[in-house]
C-alpha positions in Angstrom: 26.7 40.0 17.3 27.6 37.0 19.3 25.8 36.1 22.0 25.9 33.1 24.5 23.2 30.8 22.1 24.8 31.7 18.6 25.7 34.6 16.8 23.0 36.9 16.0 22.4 38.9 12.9 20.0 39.6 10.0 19.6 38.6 6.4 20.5 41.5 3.9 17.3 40.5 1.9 15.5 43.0 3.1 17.3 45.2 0.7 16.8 45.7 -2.9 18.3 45.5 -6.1 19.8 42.7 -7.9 23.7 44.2 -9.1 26.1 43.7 -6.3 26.5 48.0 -7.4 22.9 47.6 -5.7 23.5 45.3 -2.6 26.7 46.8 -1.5 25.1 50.5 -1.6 22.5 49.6 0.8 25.1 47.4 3.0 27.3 50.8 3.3 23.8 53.0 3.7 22.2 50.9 6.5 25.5 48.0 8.1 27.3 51.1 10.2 25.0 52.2 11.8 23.3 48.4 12.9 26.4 47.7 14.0 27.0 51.3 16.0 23.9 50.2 17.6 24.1 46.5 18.4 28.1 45.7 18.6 30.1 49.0 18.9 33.0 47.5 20.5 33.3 43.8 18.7 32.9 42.4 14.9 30.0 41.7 14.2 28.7 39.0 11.5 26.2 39.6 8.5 23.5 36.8 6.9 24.6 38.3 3.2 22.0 38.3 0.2 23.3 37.6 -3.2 21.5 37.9 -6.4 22.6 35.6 -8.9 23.4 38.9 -10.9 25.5 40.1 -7.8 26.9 36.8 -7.1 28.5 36.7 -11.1 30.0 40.5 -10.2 31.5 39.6 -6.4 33.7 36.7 -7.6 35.7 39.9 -9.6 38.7 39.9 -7.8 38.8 43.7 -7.9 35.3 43.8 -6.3 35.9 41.1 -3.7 38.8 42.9 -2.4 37.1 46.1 -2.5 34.5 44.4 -0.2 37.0 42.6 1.6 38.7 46.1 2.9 35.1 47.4 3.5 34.3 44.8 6.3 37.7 45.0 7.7 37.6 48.6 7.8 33.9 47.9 9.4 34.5 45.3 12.1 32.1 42.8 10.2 31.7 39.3 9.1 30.2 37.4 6.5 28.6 34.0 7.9 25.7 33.1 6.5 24.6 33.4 2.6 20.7 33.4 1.5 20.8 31.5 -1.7 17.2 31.0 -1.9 16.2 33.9 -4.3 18.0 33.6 -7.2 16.8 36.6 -9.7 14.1 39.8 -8.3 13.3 40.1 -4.8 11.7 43.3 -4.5 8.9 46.1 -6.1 8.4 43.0 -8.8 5.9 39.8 -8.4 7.9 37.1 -7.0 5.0 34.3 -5.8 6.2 31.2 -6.8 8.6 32.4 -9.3 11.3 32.5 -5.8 11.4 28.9 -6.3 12.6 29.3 -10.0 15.0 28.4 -11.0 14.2 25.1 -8.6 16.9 22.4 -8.2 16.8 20.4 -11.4 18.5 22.9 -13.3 21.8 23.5 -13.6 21.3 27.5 -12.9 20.2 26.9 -9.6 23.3 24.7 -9.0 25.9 26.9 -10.7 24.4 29.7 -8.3 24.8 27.6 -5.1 28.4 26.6 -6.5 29.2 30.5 -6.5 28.1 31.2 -3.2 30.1 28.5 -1.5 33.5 30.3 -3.6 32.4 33.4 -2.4 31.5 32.5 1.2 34.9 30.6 1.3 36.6 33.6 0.5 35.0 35.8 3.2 34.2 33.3 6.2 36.8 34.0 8.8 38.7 31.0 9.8 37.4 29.2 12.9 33.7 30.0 12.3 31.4 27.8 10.3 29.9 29.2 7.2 26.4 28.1 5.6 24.6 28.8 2.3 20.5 28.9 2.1 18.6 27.5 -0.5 14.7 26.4 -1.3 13.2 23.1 -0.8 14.4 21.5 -3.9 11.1 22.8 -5.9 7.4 24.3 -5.4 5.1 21.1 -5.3 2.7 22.5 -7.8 5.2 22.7 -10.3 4.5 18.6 -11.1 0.4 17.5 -11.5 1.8 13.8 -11.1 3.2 11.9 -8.4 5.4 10.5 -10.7 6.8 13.3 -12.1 7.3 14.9 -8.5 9.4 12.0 -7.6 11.4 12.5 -10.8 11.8 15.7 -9.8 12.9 14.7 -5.9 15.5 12.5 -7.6 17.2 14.9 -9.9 17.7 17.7 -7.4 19.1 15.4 -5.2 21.5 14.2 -7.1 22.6 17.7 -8.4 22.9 18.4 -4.0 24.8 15.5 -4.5 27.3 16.8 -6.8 27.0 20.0 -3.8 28.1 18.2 -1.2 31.3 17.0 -3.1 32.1 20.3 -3.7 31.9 21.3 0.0 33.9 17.9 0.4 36.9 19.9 -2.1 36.6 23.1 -0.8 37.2 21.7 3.2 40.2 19.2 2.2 41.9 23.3 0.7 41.0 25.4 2.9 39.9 23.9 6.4 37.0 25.9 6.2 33.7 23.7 7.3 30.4 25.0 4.8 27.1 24.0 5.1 24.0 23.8 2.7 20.8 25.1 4.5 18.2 23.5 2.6 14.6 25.4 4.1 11.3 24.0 4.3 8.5 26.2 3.8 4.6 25.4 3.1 3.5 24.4 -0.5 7.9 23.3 -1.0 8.5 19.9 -2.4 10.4 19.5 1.7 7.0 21.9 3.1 7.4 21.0 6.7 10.1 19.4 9.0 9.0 16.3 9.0 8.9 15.7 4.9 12.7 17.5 5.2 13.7 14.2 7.5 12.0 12.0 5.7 14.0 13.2 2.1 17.0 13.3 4.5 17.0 9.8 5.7 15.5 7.7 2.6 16.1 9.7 -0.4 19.3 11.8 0.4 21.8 9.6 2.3 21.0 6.2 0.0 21.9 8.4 -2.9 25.2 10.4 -1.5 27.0 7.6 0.9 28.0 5.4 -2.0 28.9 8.8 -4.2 31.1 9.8 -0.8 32.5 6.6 -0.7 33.5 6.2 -4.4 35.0 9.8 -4.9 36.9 10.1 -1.7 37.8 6.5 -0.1 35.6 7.3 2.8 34.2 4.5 5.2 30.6 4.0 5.3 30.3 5.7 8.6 32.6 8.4 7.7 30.6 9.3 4.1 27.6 9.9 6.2 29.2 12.1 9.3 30.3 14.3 6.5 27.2 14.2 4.7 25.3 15.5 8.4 27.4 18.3 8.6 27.5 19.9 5.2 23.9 19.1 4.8 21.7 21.0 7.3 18.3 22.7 7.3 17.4 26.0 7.6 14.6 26.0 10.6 12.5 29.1 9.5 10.2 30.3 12.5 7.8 31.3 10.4 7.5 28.2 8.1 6.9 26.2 10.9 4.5 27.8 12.7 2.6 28.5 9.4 2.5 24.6 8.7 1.4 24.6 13.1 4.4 22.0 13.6 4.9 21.9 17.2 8.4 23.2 18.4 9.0 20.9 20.6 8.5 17.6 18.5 10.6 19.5 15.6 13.8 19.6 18.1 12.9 16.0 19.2 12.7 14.8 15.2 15.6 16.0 14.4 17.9 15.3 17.7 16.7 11.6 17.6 17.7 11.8 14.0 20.9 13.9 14.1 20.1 16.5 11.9 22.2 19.7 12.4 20.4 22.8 12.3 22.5 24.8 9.8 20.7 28.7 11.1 17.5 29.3 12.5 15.8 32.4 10.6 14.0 34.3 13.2 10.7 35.1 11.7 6.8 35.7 12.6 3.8 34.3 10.7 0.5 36.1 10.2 -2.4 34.4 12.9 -5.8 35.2 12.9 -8.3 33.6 15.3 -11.9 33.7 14.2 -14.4 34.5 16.7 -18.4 33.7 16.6 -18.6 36.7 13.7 -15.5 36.4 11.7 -16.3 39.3 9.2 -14.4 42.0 10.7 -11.3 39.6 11.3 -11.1 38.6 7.5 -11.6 42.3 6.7 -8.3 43.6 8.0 -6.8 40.3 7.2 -7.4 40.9 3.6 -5.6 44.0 3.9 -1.9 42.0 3.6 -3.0 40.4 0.2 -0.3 41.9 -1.8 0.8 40.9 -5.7 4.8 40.6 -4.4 5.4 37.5 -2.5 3.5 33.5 -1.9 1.4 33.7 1.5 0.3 30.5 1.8 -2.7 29.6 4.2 -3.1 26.7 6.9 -6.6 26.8 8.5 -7.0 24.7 11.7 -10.9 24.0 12.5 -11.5 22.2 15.7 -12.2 18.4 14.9 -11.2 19.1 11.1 -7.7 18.4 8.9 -5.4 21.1 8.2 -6.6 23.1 5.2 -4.1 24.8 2.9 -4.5 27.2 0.5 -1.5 28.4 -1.9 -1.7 31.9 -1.6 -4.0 34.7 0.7 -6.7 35.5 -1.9 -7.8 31.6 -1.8 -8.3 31.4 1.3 -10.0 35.2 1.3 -11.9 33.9 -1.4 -13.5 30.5 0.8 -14.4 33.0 3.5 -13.5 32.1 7.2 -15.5 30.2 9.6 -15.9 30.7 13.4 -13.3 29.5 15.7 -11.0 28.6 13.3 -7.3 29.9 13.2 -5.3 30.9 10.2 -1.7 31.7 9.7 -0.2 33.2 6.8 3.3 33.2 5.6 4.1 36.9 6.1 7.3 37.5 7.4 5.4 40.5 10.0 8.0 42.0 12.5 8.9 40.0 15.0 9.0 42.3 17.9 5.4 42.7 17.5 2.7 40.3 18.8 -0.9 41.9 17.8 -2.0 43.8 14.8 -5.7 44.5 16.6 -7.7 42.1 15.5 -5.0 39.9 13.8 -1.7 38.9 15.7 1.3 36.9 15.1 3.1 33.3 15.8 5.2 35.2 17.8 4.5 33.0 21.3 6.4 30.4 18.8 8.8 32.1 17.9 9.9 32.7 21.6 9.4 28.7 22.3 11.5 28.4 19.7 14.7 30.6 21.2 14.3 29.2 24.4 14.7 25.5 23.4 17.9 27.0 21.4 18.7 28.4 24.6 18.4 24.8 26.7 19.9 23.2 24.2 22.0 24.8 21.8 21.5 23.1 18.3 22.7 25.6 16.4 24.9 28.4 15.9 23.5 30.6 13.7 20.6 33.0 14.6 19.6 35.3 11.9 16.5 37.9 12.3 14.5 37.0 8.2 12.0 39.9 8.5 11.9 41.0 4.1 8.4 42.1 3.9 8.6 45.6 5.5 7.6 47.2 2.0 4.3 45.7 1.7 3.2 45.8 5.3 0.7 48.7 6.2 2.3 52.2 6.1 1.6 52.9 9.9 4.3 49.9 10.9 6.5 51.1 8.3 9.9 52.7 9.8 13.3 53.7 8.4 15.3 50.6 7.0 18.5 50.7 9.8 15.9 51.6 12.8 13.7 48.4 11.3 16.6 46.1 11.8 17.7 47.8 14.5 14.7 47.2 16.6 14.1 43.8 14.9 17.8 42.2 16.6 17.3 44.0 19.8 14.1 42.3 20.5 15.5 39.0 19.7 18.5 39.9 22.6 16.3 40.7 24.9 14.3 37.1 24.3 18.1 35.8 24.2 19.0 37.6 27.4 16.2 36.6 29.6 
């Protein structure tokens, strides 16, 4: 729905299935009635979730028509893409396997390619459109520094080739697209700061002579077009897991000019140890789950950050008093306390209202996927979830 700081909708990955048979029967299951709900009277945009297996089907012209007619009929939008997931996302073990395949291979760029044709067939004119994606790769995926930075240098080079593509597809058809690339903990990019740092010195020395040398363009004009098709994705979550502080992320990247391509509204895990920590590490032990990563930070007072790949390692090294933990689990975000064990939500809400102060993007879309393996008592049906999810977020918005 649009709102006065962006428009605001959801990500579709919350669904299952990896056939676009699969995604569009739970778009026409659960879309109407979200929409009924939120935006009765106007359109009302969609953050759409495409397996690589549905992303192959959709480009069908017989299917992409059929889905064209749908949203029309519907009063919705497609915006926003989550390219991220490229295979499983659901009732199968993901873990680190979401980063695969990662950046240096020509699947993952093939995919990405997809999704822009797609998304440039269903943005609406006059609205920017923007495609999500990983990190470039999962950190632990290289044992050497060396090979890491091999690995930095051949995915950017393949976002390269990207961004010439988004270069094409604006000189045809006016429409302005964005890659969202996302930092998240234990990513090759795992914090804001790294994403700024590939940005400046790895990024723009490799694609302003490219821009120049394929399309004519000046210096200064090879690099204003390389800041608006290449954006990142500012997950709530991800942040707060790796405890960056909102207020020097928006400050990083406005004194750098980054453009936010969405903000995915999300809540971390946070647990804060008290003098006998057992019970606390009990029912936080009751998230560890075989589907997804949830990587641990640990801040102990006069210590580093500690991070921990998954849960069960950090389970495993036992907590400490007055330390706190948070865990990338995407928990609802109209929720702020799970008893003992709460959420970054606080963060998330500092979050909205700099967004609100100073409008640095226009995408808002609600990323709570992990409504499967949460505990059965916060479990919900699937529209009423998203329902509640986007209604919170308005009333944050609307305050």
């Amino acid at each position: 729905m649009k709102t006065k700081y962006g428009y605001l909708t959801y990500c579709s990955n919350i669904h299952p299935g990896e056939s676009w048979t699969d995604h569009f029967f739970h778009l026409k299951d659960n879309l109407p009635i979200i929409k009924q709900s939120l935006s009765p009277e106007a359109p009302m945009g969609l953050g759409l979730r495409l397996a690589n297996e549905a992303s192959v089907e959709l480009l069908d012209p017989k299917m992409m028509q059929e889905f064209k007619i749908w949203l029309e009929k519907e009063g919705l939008f497609v915006f926003l893409i989550n390219g991220f997931p490229y295979g499983g996302f659901h009732e199968t073990t993901v873990k680190e396997n979401v980063y695969k395949p990662d950046w240096v291979t020509k699947e993952r760029y093939d995919y990405t390619l997809r999704l822009f044709s797609i998304l440039s067939e269903l943005l609406p004119k006059g609205i920017e459109g923007g495609v999500s994606t990983p990190p470039l790769s999962y950190q632990f995926f290289d044992h050497s520094e060396s090979k890491r930075k091999q690995r930095i240098e051949k995915a950017t080079k393949q976002i390269v080739a990207v961004l010439n593509h988004l270069v094409q597809i604006q000189k045809k058809t006016g429409h302005s697209l964005h890659l969202d690339i996302e930092p998240e903990p234990d990513g090759i990019l795992g914090n804001v700061s790294l994403w700024v740092h590939w940005f400046l010195n790895v990024l723009l020395p490799l694609a302003i002579p490219e821009l120049q040398t394929q399309w004519g363009f000046t210096k200064e004009v090879a690099e204003e077009t390389i800041r608006n098709h290449i954006r990142i994705c500012l997950d709530v979550c991800h942040s707060a897991v790796s405890f960056e502080d909102n207020q020097t992320i928006v400050r990083l990247l406005k004194e750098n000019s980054i453009q936010v391509g969405r903000i995915q509204i999300s809540s971390a895990l946070k647990a804060e140890f008290l003098e006998q920590p057992e019970e606390t590490l009990h029912l936080l032990s009751s998230f560890e789950e075989p589907t997804y990563l949830h990587q641990v930070v640990i801040q102990s007072k006069g210590s580093p950050l500690e991070s921990y790949p998954d849960l069960n390692f950090a389970i495993q090294r036992g907590a400490k008093p007055y330390e706190e933990w948070r865990v990338h689990f995407h928990v609802p975000v109209f929720l702020d306390s799970y008893g003992l064990v709460s959420s970054t939500q606080k963060e998330l809400v500092e979050l909205l209202d700099l967004q609100k102060r100073f409008l640095f993007t226009n995408a808002l879309e609600v990323e709570t996927y992990t409504w499967g393996v949460l505990p059965k008592n916060l479990q919900i049906p699937m529209a009423d979830s998203i329902i509640r999810e986007l209604q919170w977020v308005k009333s944050i918005l609307d305050k």
